[in-house]
gemmi code that builds the backbone of each chain (N, CA, C; Angstrom):
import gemmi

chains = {
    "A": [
        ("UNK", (-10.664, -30.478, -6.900), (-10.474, -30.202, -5.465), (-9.031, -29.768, -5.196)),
        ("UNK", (-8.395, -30.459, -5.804), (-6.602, -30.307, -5.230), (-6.403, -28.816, -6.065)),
        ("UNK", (-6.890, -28.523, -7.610), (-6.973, -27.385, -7.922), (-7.175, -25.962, -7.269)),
        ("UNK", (-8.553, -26.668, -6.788), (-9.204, -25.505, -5.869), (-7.574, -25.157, -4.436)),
        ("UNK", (-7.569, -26.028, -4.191), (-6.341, -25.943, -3.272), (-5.029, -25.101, -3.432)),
        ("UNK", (-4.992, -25.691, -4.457), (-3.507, -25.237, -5.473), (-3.956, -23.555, -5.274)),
        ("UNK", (-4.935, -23.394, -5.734), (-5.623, -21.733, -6.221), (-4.978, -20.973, -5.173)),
        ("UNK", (-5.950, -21.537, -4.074), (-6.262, -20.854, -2.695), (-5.011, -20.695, -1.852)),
        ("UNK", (-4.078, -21.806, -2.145), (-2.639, -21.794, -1.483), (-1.944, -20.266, -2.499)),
        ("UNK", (-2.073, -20.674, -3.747), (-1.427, -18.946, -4.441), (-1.888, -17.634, -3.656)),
        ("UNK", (-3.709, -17.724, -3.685), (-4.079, -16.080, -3.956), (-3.528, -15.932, -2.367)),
        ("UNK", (-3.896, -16.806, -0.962), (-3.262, -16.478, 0.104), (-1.936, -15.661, 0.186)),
        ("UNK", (-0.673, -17.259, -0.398), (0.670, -16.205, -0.295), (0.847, -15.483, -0.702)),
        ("UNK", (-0.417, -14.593, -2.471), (-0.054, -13.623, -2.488), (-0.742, -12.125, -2.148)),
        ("UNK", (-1.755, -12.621, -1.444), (-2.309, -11.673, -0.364), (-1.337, -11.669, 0.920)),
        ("UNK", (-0.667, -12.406, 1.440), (0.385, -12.430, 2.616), (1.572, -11.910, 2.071)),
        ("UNK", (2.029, -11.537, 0.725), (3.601, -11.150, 0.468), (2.819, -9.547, 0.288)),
        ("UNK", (1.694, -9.327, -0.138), (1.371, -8.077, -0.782), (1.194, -6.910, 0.930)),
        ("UNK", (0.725, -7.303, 1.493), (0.386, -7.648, 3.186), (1.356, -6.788, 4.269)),
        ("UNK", (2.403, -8.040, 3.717), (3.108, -7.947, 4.798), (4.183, -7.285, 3.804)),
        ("UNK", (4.458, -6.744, 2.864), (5.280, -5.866, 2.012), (5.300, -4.290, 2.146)),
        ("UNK", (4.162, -4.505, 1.996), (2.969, -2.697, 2.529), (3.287, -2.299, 3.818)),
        ("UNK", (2.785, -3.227, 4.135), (2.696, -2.922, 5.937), (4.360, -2.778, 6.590)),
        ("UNK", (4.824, -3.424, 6.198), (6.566, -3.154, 6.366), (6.631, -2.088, 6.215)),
        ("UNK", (6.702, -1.721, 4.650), (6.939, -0.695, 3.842), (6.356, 0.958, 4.521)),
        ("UNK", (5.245, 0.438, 5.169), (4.988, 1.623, 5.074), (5.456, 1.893, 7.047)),
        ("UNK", (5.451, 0.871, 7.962), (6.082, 1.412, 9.165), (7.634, 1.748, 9.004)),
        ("UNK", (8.258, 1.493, 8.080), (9.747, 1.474, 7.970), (9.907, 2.932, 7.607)),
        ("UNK", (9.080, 3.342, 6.882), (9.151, 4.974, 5.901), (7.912, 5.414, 6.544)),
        ("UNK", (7.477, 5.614, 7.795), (6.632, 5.912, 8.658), (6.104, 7.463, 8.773)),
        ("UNK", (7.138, 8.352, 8.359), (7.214, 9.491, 8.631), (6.424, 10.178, 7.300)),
        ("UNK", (7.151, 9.381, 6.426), (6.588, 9.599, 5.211), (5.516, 9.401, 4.846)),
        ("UNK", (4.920, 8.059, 5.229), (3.894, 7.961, 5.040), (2.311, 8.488, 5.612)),
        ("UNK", (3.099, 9.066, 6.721), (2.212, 10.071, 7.830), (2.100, 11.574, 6.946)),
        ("UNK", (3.165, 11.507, 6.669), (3.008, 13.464, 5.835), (2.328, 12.948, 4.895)),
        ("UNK", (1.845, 11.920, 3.938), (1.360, 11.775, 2.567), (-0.147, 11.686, 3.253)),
        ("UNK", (-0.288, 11.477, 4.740), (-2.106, 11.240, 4.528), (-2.513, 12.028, 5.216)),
        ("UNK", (-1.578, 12.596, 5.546), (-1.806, 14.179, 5.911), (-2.653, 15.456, 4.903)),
        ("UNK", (-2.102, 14.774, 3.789), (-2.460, 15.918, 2.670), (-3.741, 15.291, 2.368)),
        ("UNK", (-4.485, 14.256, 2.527), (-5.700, 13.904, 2.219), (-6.700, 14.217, 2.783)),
        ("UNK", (-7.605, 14.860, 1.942), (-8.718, 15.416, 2.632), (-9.627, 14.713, 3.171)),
        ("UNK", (-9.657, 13.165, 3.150), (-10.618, 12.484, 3.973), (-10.034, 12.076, 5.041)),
        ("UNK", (-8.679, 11.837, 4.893), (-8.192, 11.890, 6.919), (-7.292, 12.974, 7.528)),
        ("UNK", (-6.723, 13.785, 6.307), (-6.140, 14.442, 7.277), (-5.665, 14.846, 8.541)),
        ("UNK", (-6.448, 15.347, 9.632), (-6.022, 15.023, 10.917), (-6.062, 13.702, 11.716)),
        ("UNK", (-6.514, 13.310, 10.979), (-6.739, 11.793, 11.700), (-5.281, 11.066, 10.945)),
        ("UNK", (-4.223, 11.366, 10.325), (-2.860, 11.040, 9.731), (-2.405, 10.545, 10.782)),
        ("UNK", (-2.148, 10.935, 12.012), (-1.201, 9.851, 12.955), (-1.648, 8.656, 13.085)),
        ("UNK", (-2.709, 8.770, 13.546), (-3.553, 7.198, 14.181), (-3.714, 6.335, 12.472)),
        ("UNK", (-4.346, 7.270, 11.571), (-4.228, 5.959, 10.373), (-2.765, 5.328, 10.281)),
        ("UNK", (-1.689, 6.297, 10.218), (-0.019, 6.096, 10.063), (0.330, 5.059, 10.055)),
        ("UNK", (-0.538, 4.664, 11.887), (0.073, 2.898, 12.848), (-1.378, 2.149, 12.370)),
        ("UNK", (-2.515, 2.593, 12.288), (-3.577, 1.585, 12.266), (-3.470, 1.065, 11.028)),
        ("UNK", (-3.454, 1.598, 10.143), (-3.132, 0.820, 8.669), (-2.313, -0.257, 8.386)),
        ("UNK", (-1.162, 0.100, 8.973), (0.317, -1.322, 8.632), (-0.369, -2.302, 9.368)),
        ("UNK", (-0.885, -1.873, 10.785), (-1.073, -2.902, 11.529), (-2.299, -3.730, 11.421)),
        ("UNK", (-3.065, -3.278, 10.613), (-4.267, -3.870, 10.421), (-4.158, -4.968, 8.777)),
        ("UNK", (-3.062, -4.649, 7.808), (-2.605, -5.201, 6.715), (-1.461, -6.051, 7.128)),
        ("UNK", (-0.979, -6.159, 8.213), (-0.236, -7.287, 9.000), (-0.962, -8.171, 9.768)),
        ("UNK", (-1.898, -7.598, 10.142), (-3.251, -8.444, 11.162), (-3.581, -9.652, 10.157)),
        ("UNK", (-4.111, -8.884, 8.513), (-5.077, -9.598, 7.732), (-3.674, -11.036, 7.115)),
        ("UNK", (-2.597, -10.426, 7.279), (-1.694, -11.607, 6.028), (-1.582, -12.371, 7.604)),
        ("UNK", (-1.838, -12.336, 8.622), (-1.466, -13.568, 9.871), (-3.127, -14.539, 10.133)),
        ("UNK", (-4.051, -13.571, 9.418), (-5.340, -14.139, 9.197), (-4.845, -15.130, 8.754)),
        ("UNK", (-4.393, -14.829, 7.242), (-4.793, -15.665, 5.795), (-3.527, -16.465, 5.960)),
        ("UNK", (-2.964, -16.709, 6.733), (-1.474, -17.323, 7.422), (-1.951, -18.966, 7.940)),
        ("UNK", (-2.852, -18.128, 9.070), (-3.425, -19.234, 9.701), (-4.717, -20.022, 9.233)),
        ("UNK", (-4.653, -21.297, 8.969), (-5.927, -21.802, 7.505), (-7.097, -22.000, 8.589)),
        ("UNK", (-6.879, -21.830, 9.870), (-8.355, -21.954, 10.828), (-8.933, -20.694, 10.774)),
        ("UNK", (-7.863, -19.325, 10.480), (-9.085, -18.244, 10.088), (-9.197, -17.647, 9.079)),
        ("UNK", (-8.506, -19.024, 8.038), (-8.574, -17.856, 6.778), (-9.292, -17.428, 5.970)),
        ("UNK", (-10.714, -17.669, 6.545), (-11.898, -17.148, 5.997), (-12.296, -15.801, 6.281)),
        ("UNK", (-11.621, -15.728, 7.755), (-12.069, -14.273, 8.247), (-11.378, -13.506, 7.671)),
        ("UNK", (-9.779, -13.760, 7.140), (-8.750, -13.031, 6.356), (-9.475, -12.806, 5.468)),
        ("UNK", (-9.859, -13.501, 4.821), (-9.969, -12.890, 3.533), (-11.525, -12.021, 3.312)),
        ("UNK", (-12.260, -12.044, 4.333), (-13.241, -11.085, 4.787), (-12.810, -9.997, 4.717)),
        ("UNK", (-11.536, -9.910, 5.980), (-10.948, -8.371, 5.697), (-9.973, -8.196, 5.136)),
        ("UNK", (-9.371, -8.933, 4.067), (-8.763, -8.339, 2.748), (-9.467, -7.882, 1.811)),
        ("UNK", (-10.527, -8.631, 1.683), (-11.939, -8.182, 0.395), (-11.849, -7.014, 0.711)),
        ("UNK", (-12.688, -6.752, 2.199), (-13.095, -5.117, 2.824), (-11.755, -4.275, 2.207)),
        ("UNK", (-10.890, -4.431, 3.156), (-9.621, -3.439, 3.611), (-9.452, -3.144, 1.850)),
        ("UNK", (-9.237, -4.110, 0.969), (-9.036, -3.817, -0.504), (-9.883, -2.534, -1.346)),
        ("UNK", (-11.440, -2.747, -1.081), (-12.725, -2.257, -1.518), (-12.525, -1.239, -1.012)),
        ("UNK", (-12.014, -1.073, 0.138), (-11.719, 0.462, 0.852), (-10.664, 1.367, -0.081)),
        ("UNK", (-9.673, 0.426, -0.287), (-8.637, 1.420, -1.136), (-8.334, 1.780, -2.364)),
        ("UNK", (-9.362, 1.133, -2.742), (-10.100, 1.150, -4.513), (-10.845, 2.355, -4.371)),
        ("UNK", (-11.835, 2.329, -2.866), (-12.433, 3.394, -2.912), (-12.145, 4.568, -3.078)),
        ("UNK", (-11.285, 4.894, -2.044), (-10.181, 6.085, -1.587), (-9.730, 6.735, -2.773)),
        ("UNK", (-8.681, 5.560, -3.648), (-8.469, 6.255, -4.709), (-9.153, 6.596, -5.694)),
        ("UNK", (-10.618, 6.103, -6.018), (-11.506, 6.573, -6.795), (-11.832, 7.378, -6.455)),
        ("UNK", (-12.405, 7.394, -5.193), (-12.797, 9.455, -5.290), (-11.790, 10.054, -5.286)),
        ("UNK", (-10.756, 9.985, -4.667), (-9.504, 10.758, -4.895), (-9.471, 11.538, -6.593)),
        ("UNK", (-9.691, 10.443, -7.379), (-9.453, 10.473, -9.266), (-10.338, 11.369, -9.198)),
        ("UNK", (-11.448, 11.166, -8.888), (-12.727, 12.092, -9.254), (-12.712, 13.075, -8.691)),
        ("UNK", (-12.745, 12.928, -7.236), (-12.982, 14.636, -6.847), (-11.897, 15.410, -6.647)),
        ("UNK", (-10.879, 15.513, -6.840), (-9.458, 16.035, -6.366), (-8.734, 16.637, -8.005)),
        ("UNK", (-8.991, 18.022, -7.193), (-7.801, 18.585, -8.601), (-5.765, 18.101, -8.443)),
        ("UNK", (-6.068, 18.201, -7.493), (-4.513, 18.102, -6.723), (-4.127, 16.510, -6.254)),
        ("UNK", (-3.514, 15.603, -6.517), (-2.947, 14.824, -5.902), (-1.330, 14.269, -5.629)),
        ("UNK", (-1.770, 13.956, -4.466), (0.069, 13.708, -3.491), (0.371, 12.774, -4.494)),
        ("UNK", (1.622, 12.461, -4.067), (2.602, 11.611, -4.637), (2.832, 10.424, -3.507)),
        ("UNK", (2.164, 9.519, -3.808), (2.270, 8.769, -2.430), (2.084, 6.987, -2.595)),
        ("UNK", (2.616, 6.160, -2.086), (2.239, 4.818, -1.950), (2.697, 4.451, -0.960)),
        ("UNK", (3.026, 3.078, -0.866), (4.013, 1.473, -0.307), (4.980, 0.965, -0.930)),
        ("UNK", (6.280, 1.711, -0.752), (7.568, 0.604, -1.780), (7.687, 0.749, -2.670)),
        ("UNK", (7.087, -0.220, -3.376), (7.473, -0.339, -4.844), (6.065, 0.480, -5.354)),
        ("UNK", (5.075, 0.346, -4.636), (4.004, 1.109, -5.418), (4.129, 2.590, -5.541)),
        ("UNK", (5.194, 2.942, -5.266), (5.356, 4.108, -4.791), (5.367, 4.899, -6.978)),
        ("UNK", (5.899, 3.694, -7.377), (6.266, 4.132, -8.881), (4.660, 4.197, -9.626)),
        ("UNK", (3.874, 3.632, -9.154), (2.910, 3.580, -9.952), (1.691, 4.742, -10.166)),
        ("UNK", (1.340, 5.147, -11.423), (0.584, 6.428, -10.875), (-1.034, 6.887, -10.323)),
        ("UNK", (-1.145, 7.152, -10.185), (-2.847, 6.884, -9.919), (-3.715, 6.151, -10.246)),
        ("UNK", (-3.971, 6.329, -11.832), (-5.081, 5.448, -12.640), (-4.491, 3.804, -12.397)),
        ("UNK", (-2.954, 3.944, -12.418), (-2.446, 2.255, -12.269), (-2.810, 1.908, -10.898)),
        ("UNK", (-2.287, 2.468, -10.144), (-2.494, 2.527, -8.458), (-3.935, 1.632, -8.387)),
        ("UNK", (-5.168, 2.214, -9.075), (-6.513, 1.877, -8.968), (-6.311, 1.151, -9.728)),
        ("UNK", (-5.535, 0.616, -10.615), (-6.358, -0.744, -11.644), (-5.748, -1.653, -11.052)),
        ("UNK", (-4.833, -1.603, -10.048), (-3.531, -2.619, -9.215), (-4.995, -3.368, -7.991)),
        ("UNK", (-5.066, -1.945, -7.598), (-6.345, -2.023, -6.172), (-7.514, -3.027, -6.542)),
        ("UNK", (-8.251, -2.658, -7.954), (-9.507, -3.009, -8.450), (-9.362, -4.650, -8.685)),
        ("UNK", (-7.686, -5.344, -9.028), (-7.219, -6.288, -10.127), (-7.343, -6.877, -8.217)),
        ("UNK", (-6.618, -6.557, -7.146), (-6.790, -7.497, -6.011), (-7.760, -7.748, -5.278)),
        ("UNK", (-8.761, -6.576, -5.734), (-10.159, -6.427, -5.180), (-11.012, -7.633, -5.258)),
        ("UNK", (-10.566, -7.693, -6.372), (-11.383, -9.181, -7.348), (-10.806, -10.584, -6.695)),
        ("UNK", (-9.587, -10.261, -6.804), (-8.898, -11.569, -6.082), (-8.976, -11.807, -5.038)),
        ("UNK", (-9.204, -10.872, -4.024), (-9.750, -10.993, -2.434), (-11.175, -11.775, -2.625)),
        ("UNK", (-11.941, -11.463, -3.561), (-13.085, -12.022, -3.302), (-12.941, -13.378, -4.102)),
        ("UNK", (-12.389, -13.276, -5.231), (-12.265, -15.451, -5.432), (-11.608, -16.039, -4.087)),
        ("UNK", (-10.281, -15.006, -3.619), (-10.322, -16.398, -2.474), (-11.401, -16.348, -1.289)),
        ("UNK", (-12.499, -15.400, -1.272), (-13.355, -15.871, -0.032), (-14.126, -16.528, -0.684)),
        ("UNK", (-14.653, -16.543, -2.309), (-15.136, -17.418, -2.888), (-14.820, -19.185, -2.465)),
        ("UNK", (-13.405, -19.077, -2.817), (-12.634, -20.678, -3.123), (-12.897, -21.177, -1.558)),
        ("UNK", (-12.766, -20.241, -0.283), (-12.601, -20.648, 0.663), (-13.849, -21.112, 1.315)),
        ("UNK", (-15.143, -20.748, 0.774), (-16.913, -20.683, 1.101), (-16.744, -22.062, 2.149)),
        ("UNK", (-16.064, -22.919, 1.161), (-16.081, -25.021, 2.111), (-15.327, -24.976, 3.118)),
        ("UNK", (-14.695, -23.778, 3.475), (-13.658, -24.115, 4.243), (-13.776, -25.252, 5.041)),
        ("UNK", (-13.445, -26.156, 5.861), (-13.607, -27.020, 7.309), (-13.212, -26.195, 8.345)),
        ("UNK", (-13.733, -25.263, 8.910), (-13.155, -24.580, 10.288), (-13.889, -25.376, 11.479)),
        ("UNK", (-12.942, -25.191, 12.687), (-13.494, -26.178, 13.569), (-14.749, -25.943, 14.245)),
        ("UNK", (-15.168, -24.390, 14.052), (-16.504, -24.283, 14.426), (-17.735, -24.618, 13.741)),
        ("UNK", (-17.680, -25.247, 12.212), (-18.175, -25.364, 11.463), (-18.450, -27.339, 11.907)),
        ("UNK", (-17.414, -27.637, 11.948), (-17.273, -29.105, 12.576), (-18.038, -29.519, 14.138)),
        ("UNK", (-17.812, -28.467, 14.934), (-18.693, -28.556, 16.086), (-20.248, -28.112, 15.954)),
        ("UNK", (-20.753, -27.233, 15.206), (-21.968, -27.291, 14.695), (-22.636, -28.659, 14.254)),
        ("UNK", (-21.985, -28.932, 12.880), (-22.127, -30.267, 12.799), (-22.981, -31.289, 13.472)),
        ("UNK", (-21.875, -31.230, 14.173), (-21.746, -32.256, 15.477), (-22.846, -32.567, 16.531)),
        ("UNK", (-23.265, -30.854, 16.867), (-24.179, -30.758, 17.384), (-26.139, -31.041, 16.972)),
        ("UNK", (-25.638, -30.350, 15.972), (-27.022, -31.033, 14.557), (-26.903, -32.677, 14.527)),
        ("UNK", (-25.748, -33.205, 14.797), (-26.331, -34.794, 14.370), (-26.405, -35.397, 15.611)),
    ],
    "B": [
        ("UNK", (2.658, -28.602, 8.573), (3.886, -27.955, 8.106), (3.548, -27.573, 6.655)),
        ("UNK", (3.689, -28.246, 5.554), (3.211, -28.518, 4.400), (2.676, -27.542, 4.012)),
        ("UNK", (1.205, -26.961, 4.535), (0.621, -26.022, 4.682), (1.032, -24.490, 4.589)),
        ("UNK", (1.773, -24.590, 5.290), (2.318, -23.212, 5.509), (3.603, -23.375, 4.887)),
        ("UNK", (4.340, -23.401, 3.825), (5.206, -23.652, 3.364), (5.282, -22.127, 2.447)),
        ("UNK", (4.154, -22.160, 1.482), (3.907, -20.974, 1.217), (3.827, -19.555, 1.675)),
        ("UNK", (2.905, -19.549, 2.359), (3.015, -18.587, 3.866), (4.125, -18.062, 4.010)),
        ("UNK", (5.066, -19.151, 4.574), (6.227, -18.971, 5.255), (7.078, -17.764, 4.050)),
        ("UNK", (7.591, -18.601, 3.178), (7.897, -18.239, 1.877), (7.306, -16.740, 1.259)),
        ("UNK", (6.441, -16.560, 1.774), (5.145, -15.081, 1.039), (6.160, -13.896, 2.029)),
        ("UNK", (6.166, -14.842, 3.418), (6.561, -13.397, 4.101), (7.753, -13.244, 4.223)),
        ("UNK", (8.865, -14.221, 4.474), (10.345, -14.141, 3.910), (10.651, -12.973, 2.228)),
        ("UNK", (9.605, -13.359, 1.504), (10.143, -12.686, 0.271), (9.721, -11.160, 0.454)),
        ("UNK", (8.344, -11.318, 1.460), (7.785, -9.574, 1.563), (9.052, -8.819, 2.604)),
        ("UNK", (9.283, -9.503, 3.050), (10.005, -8.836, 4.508), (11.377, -8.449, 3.948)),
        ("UNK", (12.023, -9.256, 2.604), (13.471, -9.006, 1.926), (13.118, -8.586, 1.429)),
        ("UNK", (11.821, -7.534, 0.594), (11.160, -6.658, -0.679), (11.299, -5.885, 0.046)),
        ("UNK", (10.764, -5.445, 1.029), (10.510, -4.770, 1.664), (11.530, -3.773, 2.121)),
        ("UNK", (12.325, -4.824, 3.327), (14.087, -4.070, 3.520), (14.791, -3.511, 2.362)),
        ("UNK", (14.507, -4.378, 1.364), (15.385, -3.560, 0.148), (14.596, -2.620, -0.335)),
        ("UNK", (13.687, -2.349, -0.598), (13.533, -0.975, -1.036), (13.575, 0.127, -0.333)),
        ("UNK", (13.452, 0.120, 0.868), (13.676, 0.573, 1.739), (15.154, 1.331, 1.734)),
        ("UNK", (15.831, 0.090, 1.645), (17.459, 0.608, 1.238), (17.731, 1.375, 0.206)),
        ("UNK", (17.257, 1.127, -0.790), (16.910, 1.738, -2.204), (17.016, 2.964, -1.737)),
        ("UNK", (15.848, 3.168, -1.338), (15.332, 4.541, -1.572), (15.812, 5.658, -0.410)),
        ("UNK", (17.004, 5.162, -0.115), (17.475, 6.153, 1.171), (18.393, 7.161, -0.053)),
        ("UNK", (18.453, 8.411, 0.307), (18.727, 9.378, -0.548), (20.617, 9.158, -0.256)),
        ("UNK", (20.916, 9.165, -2.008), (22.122, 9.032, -1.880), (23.183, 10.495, -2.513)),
        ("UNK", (24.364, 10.585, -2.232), (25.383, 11.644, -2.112), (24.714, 12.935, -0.903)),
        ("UNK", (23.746, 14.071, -1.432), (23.755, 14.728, -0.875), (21.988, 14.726, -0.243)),
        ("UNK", (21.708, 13.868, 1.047), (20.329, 14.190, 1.645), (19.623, 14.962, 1.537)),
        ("UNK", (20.321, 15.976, 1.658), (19.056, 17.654, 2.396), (19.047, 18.639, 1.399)),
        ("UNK", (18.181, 18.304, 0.273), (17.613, 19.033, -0.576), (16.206, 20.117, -0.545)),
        ("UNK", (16.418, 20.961, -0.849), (15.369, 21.496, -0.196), (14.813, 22.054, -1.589)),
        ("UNK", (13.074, 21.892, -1.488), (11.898, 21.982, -2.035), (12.067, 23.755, -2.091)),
        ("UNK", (12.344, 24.839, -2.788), (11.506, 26.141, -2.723), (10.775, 26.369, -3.785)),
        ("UNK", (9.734, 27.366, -3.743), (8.258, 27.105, -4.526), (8.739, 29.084, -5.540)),
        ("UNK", (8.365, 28.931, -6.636), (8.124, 29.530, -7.968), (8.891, 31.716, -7.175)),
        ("UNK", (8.222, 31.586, -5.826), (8.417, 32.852, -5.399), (9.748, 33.104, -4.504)),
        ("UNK", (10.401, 32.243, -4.508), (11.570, 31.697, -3.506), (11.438, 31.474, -1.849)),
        ("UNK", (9.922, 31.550, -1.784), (9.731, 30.947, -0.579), (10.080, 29.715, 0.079)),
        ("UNK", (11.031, 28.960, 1.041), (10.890, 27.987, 1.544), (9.602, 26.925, 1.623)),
        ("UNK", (9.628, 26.473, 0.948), (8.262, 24.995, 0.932), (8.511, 23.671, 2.258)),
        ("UNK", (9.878, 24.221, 3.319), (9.961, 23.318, 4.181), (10.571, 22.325, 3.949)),
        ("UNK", (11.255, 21.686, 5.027), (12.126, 20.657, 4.700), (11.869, 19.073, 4.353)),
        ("UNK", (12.105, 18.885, 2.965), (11.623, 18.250, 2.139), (12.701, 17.145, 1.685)),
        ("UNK", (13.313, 15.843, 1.995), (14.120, 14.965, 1.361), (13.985, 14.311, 0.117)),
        ("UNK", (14.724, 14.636, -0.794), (14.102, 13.988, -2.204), (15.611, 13.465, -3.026)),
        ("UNK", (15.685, 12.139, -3.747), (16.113, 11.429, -4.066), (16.637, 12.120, -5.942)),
        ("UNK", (17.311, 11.549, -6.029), (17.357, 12.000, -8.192), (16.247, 11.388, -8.564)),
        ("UNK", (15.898, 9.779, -8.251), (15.089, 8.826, -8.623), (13.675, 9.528, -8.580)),
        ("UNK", (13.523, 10.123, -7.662), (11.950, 11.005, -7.252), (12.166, 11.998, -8.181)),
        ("UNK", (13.200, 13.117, -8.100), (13.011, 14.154, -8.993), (12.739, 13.729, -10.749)),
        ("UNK", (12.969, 12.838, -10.925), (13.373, 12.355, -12.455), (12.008, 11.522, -12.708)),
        ("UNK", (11.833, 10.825, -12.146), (10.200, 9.979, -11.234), (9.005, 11.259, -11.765)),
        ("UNK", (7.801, 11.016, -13.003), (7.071, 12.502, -12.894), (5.942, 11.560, -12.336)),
        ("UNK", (5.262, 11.745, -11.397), (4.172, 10.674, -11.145), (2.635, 11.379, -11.799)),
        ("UNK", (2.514, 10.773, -13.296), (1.852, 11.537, -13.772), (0.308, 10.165, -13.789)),
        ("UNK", (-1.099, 11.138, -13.208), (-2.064, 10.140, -13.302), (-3.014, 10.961, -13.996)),
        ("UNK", (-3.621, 10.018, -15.503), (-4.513, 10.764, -16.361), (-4.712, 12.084, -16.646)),
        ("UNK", (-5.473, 12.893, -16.012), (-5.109, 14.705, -16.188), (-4.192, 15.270, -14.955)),
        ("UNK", (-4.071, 14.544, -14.692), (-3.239, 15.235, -12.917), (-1.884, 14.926, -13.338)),
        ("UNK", (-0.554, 16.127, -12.794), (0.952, 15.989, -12.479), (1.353, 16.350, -11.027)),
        ("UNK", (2.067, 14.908, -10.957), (2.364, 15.318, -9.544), (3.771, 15.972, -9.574)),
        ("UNK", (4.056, 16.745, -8.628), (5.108, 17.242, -8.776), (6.276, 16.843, -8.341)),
        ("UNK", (7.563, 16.541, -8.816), (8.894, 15.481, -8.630), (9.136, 15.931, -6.984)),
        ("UNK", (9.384, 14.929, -6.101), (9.896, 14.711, -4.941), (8.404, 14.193, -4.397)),
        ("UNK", (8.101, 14.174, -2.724), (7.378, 13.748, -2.105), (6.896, 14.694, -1.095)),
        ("UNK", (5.435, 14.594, -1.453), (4.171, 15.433, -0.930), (4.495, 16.467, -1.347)),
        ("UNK", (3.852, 17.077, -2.537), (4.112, 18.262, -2.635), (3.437, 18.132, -4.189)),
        ("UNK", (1.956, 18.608, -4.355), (1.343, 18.102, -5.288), (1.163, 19.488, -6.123)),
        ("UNK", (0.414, 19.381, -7.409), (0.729, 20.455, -8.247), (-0.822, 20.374, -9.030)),
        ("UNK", (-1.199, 21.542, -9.357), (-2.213, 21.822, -10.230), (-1.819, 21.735, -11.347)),
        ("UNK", (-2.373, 20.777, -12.468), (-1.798, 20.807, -13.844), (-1.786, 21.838, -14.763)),
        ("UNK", (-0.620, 21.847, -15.288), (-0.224, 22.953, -16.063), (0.395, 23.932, -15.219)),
        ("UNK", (1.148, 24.023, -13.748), (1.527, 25.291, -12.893), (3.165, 24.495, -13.439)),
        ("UNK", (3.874, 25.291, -13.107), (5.487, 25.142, -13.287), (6.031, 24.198, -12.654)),
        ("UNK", (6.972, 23.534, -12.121), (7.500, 22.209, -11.780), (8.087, 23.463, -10.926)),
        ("UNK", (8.252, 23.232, -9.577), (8.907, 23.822, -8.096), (10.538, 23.484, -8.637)),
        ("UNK", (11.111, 24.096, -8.318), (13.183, 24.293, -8.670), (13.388, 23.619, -7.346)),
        ("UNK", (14.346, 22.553, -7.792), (15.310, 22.246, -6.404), (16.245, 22.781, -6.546)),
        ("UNK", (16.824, 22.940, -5.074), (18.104, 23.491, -5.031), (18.787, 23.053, -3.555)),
        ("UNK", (19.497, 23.030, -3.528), (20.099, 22.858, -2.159), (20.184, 24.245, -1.071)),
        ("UNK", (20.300, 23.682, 0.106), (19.916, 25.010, 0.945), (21.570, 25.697, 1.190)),
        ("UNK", (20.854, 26.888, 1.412), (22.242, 28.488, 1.553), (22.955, 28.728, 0.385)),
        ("UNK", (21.517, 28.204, -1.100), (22.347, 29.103, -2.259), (21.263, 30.313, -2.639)),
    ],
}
model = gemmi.Model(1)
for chain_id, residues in chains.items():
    chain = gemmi.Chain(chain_id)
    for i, (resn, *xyz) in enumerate(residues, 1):
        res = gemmi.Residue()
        res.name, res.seqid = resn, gemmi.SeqId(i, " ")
        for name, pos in zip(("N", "CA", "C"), xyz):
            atom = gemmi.Atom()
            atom.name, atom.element = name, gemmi.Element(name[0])
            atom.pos, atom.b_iso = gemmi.Position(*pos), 0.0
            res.add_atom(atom)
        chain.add_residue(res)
    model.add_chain(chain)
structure = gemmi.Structure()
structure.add_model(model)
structure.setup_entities()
């Protein structure tokens, strides 16, 4: 049990440093990161609005997994938001003769095929911690309960 | 408290990762390098670092081409930097 704890306290902070690193990273170098999804053919014009919705939605998920009353829902949409960008760059690999030069920070060094084995390696880990978290005690879970007995 | 100890800690270290690379990667001696493409056309104003030019971001059959956004069909020539009004 205290294991399970131990676990779930890691993969959190390091879904919350990975999170809130990105999401920094990428409103701080904003401009940049707007011209890089620009060149992508699945949002292309839609590059401004992803620009702000992205950081802010990977800052949303590390204040999820922050707070332990919703950190079940966090890690709902870290699983998702993750599976999404595994996706992205897989078809990217596959269907794209041409690709940008583009990340978050430090990922900025890494190259494609790594990019996706980085994505695929947290993909997995998003889902042990919604795994580890299945018992959670949330208080709506406690008022159910409650109501059943 | 206890609880969030970690937490706390996750985003202190993301938020100082963060600022610093940030710092890092601000282009140092001369900023305004400019990108022109194989025909001496202007490719637009383009900021790029030594670290980026030297940086080949190469993934399985694909080369990307040194600096940022500005991608390349493999096997085409690497784009010349140069600084602008030579």
């Amino acid at each position: 049990m205290m294991l399970k704890s131990a676990l779930q306290s890691i993969l959190s902070a390091l879904f919350i440093l990975l999170f809130v690193y990105t999401g920094i990273s990428k409103l701080l170098d904003h401009r940049f990161f707007e011209a890089t999804l620009s060149k992508s053919p699945l949002i292309g014009s839609a590059s401004t609005i992803f620009s702000y919705v992205l950081p802010v939605v990977e800052l949303g998920i590390a204040a999820l997994l922050f707070v332990h009353q919703r950190i079940r829902v966090g890690w709902y949409a870290a699983f998702a938001l993750m599976l999404m960008f595994t996706g992205y760059i897989a078809y990217m690999l596959l269907s794209q003769s041409t690709l940008p030069c583009s990340c978050g920070g430090a990922l900025k060094g890494l190259t494609w095929v790594e990019h996706l084995l980085f994505n695929a390696a947290f993909t997995i880990l998003a889902f042990a911690g919604l795994w580890l978290s299945r018992y959670q005690n949330t208080p709506t879970i406690k008022a159910n309960f409650k109501t059943i007995v | 408290m206890k609880k969030y100890i970690t937490g706390i800690f996750a985003v202190v270290l993301a938020v100082g990762a963060s600022a610093f690379t940030h710092i890092q990667s601000k282009p140092a001696g001369d900023p305004m390098l400019y990108w022109v493409a194989a025909d001496g056309t202007d490719d637009g104003l383009k900021t790029a670092t030594q670290e980026t030019i030297d940086r080949n971001c190469t993934g399985g059959t694909f080369v990307c081409s040194r600096g940022y956004n500005n991608p390349q069909h493999t096997g085409s020539p690497v784009q010349t930097l140069r600084k602008p009004n030579q």
